[in-house]
C-alpha positions, 0 to 999 in steps of 0.5 A: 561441481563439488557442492552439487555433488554433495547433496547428491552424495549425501541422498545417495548414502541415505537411501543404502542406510535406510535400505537395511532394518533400523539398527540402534548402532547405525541411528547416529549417523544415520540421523546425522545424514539425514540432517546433513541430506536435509540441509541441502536439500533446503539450500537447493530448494531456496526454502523449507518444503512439504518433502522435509517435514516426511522425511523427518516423520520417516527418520522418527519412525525408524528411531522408534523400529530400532527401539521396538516401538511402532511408530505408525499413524502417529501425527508428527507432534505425537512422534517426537513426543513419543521418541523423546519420551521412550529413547534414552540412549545417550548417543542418539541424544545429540543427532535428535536435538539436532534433528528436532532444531530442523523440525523447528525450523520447519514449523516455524517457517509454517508459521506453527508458532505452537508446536515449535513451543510444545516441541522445545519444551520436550526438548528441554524437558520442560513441562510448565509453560517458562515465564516470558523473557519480553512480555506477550507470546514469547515462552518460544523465545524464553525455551529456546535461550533455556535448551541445552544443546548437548555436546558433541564430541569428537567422534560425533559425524560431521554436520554441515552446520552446527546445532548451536548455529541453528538454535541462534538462528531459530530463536532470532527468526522466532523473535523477529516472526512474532514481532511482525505478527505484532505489528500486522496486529497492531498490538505495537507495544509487544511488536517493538519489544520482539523486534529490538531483541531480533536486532541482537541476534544472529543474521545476516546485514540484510535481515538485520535491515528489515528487522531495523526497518519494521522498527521503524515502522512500528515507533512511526506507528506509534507516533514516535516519527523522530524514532522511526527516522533514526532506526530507518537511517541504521537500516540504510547503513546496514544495507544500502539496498534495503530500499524499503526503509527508503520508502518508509522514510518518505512516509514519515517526512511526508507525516512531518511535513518535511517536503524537501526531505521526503522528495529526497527520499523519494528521489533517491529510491526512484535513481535505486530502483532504475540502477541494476542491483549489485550483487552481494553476498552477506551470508556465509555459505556454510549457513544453510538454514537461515532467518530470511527462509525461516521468516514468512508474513503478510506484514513481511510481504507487504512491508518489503514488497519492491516499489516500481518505479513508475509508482515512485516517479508518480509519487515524485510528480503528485507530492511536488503538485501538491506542494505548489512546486509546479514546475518540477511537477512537470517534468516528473509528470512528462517523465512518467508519461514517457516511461508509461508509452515506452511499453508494458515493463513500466506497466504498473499491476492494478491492486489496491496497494499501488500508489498509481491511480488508473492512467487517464487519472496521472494524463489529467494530473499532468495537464492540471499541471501543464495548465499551472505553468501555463503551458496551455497548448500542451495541457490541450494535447495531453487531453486531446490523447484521453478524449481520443483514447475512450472514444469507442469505450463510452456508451450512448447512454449509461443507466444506473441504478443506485441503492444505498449498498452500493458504495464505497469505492474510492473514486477511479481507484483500482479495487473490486467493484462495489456491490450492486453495480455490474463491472462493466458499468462502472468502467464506463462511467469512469471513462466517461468521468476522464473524458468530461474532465478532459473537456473541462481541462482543455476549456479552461486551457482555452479561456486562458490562452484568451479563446472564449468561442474554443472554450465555450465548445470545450465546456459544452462538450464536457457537459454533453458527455455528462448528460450520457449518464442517468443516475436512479436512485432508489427510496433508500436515496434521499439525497446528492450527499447519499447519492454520493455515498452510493457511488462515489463517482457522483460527487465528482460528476457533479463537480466536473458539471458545476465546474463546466457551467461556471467555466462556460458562463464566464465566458458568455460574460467575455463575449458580452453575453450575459443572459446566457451567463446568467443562465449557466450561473443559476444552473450552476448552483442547482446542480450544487446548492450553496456552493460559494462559487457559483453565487458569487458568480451568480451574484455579479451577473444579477448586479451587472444586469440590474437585477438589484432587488435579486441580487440583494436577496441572494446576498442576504441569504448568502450571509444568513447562511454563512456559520459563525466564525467561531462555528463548527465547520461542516465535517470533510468529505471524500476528497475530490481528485487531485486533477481538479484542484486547478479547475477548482482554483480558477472559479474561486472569486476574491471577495469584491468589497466595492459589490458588497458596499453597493449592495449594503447601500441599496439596502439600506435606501429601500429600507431592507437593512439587514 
């Protein structure tokens, strides 16, 4: 009750001081009231507010009354320069570099790097710019370590907390401000540099955390992910909650190709963010300016903005399919697909930031990935749950027409649409990208459980929800890799589409059918020419059917077009998504060297020896 009390106390007494004509007797404690008033006010408000910054231009005012000096439509640099220039009373000296401490807190919270400089050099009666103590845009540091906080005797009113507390805590916050800054700007050299004098102020544990974890950032930025481990690990010991050095630490084994080590980490920021957080008090309550109100940043935000923990357990599921380990792929895949339908708290918000792609995408990597185990029925039924649930949200037919501004989203990722295609049709046409995939998942699911005829409907069906879309390209598109580019769903279409008809002629040749495989194998390789799949596959049917002449013609074309060994090799393009890799995998043939022989051999007697 008392700590309530005494803000109130303090607001009360002000309001009667400030009710009389400024005298120059009564401004000392006046000045230290309003100090004292101000503090609390920041404390209950949780921060540094718009109502602080007006009280201090009125307490400046009323310097000024006292004085003789009209303070009126000055802006609030010009009264404090004014009050330090024209007030010389040597007991107002100590409550105005009290007060201006308060106002560079306030500007400093407002990111106002400049006037908290021009005010510190008023303060220490500077007028040259100070040489900076550590390179880039540090005079601020350099005039703080410089001011001379006047002494004040014991006599002085009581403050709630000390001008000497404050400045350490200004000149740690200003340190540590700039030095993010620096890393949002990548300038990392002179980021690092802030950041390890911020280390060596004054804070609390968790400050000191973030500012151990945003060098650790930085040294990883800077190639140096040995270092950054090290100052992640300090940031950990320091506080145990700062789960963003966690995180953090991820990304760096995950760069060091430390697969254990970042799915430990991984683990345990996952079993952190699903156990309640203990509270614990690291400040001293008399602090009532701190770092963690003075220090506001995009780079802070997004650095330490909390991980959900559905983001973290898909993270958990995608690196351990990426990594081969199938099996603990799936039971993180399950896990999450249970946290997703228990309701929308595990509801992750689509921004560009999420590591959670769209939820149809983590259903169809959860099949690839129950098709990788070999659990096949159940691969079926987590498609079956995507096929039934974008029923009603396809159209008949979905027209699009493409000019060459129209790309650049990534494909079935969250994000604002891309220029030049309406919204809503891009929506459609992921839907239709998830329901043909689930098509093809659950046909490649049903050739392995050893059902040609489930498969063939299945491949069938893939390919009739893909025939819904009309892709017109403009005279700008000349090309399938400009097309592509324009929209990057395309790409994925047409490998969805080269997938089904290489899944759906195979099981033609199963059923002994093999004019009708032949017939999806040539189309395949329409839809993507050179593709080494579709030709291999195309080759065997030609030679099986004795369509030697064909097949040794396409066989020497296949190898006149192959690059030399030491070659350049074609420049990647965007990644296809991670739900294709096992469809992918299924269609690659081993090279037959017993079809090869025979084929050179044919050449050889017709004479074609290539």
């Amino acid at each position: 009750m008392a700590q309530r009390l005494r803000p109130r106390a303090f607001d009360s007494l002000l309001r009667k001081i400030q009710g009389l004509p400024a005298a120059l007797p009564s401004l000392s404690l006046e000045l230290t009231v309003l100090y004292n008033s101000l503090l609390f006010a920041v404390s209950e408000s949780d921060g540094l507010v718009e109502g602080e910054a007006e009280r201090i231009n009125h307490g400046l005012i009323r310097v000024l009354e006292a004085c003789g000096v009209s303070g009126q439509d000055l802006s609030t640099e010009e009264l404090w320069q004014k009050v330090l220039q024209d007030v010389t009373t040597e007991e107002l000296c100590a409550p105005l570099h009290r007060l201006g401490a308060l106002q560079g807190a306030v500007w400093l919270a407002a990111n106002c790097l400049g006037s908290v400089t021009g005010l510190f050099r008023l303060l220490s009666d500077t007028k040259d710019p100070l040489p900076s103590a550590h390179g880039g845009e540090n005079e601020l540091l350099a005039l703080l370590k410089a001011w001379s906080v006047p002494v004040e005797g014991d006599t002085s009113p009581l403050v709630v907390q000390s001008t000497k507390d404050l400045k350490e805590i200004l000149w740690t916050s200003a340190a540590f401000l700039q030095g993010l800054q620096g890393l949002e700007a990548g300038n990392l050299p002179t980021a690092l540099s802030l950041l390890q004098a911020a280390a060596s102020g004054f804070c609390s544990k968790r400050v000191l955390a973030q500012i151990y974890t945003s060098i650790g950032c930085c040294t990883q930025q800077m190639g140096k992910p040995q270092t950054a481990l090290q100052h992640l690990k300090r940031a950990l010991q320091v506080d145990f909650q700062c789960l963003s050095a966690l995180s953090q630490a991820a990304l760096v084994y995950r760069q060091l190709g430390e697969t254990d080590a970042e799915l430990e980490a991984l683990a345990l920021l996952y079993k952190a963010l699903e156990t309640p957080a203990q509270e614990t008090v690291s400040i001293d309550p008399c602090f009532l300016i701190r770092t963690e109100l003075l220090v506001h940043t995009p780079a802070l935000a997004s650095l330490f903005s909390r991980s959900h923990p559905s983001e973290v357990k898909y993270l958990l599921a995608q690196r351990c399919l990426q990594a081969g380990r199938v099996a603990e792929a799936v039971e993180h895949y399950l896990d999450l697909l249970a946290l997703l339908q228990e309701g929308p708290q595990h509801q992750v918000p689509l921004h560009g930031r999420s590591a959670l792609p769209r939820i149809p995408e983590v259903f169809l990597e959860a099949a690839s990935a129950l098709e990788q185990l070999g659990r096949h029925q159940d691969a079926i039924a987590v498609c079956e749950e995507i096929i039934s649930r974008t029923d009603d949200l396809i159209p008949e037919t979905l027209r699009i027409e493409l000019d060459s501004s129209a790309g650049g989203e990534a494909p079935g990722r969250a994000g604002s649409p891309s220029p030049g295609i309406p919204p809503q049709q891009r929506e459609s046409l992921r839907c239709i990208v998830w329901r043909a995939a689930a098509y093809l998942h659950q046909g490649w699911a049903w050739t392995r459980l050893g059902e040609s005829k489930e498969a063939i409907t299945r491949f069938t069906r893939c390919l009739n929800v893909l025939l819904r879309v009309q892709l017109v390209s403009t005279a700008s598109i000349h090309s399938s890799e400009e097309m592509a580019e324009a929209l990057p769903e395309a790409k994925v279409l047409q490998k969805i589409r080269l997938l089904a008809l290489l899944g759906r002629g195979s099981q033609f040749q199963e059923l002994g059918r093999d004019k009708e495989a032949l017939m999806n194998f040539q189309h395949s390789l329409q839809v993507c020419p050179g593709d080494p799949a579709a030709t291999s596959h195309l080759l065997r049917t030609l030679w099986k059917l004795n369509r030697r002449q064909e097949a040794a013609a396409l066989w020497q074309k296949l190898h006149a077009d192959a690059p030399p060994a030491d070659g350049q090799q074609e420049a990647p393009g965007r990644p296809y998504p991670l739900y294709l890799v096992s469809c992918l995998k299924q269609v690659n043939l081993p090279h037959d060297e017993s079809l090869a022989r025979s084929l050179q051999d044919y050449l050889r007697t017709s004479g074609q020896d290539p």
